[in-house]
N, C-alpha and C positions, 0 to 999 in steps of 0.2 A: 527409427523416428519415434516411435513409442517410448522407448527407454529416455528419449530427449525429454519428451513432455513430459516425463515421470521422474525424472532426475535431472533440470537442465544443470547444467556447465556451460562450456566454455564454446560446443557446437560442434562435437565432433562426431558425435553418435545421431543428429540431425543429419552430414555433410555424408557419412555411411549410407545412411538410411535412401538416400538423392542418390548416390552411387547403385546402391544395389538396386533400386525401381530400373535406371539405366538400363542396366547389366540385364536384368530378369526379364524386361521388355523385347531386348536382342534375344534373349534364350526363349523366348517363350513359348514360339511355335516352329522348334527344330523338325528336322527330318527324324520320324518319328512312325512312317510308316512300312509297311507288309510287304516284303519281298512281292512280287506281281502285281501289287495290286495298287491302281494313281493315289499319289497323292498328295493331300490336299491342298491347295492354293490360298489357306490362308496366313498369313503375315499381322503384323503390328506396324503401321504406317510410323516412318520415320518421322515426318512431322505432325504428327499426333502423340508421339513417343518425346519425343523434345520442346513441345510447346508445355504438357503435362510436364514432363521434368522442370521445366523454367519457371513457373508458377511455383512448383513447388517448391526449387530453389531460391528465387525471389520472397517466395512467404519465408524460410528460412532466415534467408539474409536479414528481412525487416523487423521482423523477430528478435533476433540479436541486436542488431541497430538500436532500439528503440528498448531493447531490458538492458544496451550497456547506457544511452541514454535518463534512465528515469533510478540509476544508480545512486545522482546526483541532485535527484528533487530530495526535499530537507518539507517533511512535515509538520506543518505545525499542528499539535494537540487542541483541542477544544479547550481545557481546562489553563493553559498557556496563556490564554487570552482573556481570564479573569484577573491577571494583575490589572489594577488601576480601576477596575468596574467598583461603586458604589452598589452598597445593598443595605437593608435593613434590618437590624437582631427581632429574630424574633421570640425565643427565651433568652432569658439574659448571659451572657458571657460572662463565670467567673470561675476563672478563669474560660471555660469549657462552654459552647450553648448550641446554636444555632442560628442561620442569618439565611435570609432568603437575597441573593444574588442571579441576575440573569433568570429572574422566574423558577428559579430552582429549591430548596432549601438544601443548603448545607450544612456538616459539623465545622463549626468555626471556634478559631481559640483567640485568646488576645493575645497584640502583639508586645504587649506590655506585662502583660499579668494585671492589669487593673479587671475592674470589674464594668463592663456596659451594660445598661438595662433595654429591656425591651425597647423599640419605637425608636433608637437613637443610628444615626446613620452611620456606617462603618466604609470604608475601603479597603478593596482585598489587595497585601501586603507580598503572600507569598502564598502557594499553591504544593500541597503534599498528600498525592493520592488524592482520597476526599474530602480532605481538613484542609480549610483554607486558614490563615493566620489576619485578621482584621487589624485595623488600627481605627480608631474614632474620625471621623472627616475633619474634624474642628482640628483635632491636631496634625493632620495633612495641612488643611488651609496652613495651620502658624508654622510651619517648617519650610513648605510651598513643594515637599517631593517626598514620593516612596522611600523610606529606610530601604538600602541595599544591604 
C-alpha cells in the first residue's frame, strides 16, 4: 500500500497491500509455542480483522473512484480569463510597454503594431505566458468583438 501512494496506477499494488493485512492478520498469532509449556490464548478477532480490512478496502476503492473521476475536470487558468478584461497602459506601447489589468501590471504588446500612449484604455486580445497582446477599446467598440 506504500508503493500505491508513491507510485499510483491503476490499484493493484493498493488491492495487494488489502490482501496481505488479510493474510498477515490470520498468520499473526500462530502456534508458536514450547513443547510443555501452555500456550498462549491470544488471537486477532475476526471481526476486528474484517471491519479494518473494509475500511481500508473502501478508503481504497474511493480513492480510485474519485482520481478516475477528477481525470475529467478541465482547468481553467487564471491568466485564460483576462481575454476580454479592459485595462489601462501604463508606459506607452510601441510596439512593446505595459498595462495594468486585473490590478496587476503586465508586459503588453499591440495588437496592431501601432503605438498607444499612457492613460488610454486597452482590451486584452490574447494571452502568452506573461505578455498579454492589447488592442485600443475604441477599436473593440468599432468592430463590436475580439479579433480571433
Amino acid at each position: 500500500m506504500f508503493v500505491e501512494m508513491q507510485a499510483p496506477g491503476w490499484g493493484g499494488f493498493g488491492a495487494a497491500g488489502v490482501v496481505c493485512f488479510i493474510l498477515g492478520g490470520f498468520l499473526l498469532f500462530g502456534d508458536s509455542s514450547i513443547p510443555g509449556l501452555p500456550a498462549p490464548d491470544i488471537r486477532v478477532g475476526v471481526g476486528v480483522l474484517a471491519g479494518t480490512a473494509a475500511v481500508m478496502g473502501g478508503s481504497l476503492a474511493g480513492l480510485w473512484y474519485f482520481s478516475r473521476k477528477a481525470r475529467g475536470i478541465r482547468v481553467e487558468s487564471a491568466s485564460s480569463r483576462l481575454i476580454g478584461e479592459v485595462g489601462v497602459v501604463s508606459t506607452s506601447l510601441d510596439p512593446k510597454g505595459t498595462v495594468q489589468v486585473a490590478s496587476e501590471l503586465w508586459t503588453a504588446v499591440s495588437y496592431s503594431g501601432e503605438v498607444i500612449e499612457s492613460g488610454e484604455s486597452v482590451v486584452v486580445a490574447e494571452v502568452d505566458g506573461v505578455t498579454l497582446t492589447v488592442m485600443r477599446k475604441s477599436s473593440i467598440e468599432e468592430i463590436g468583438r475580439i479579433p480571433q
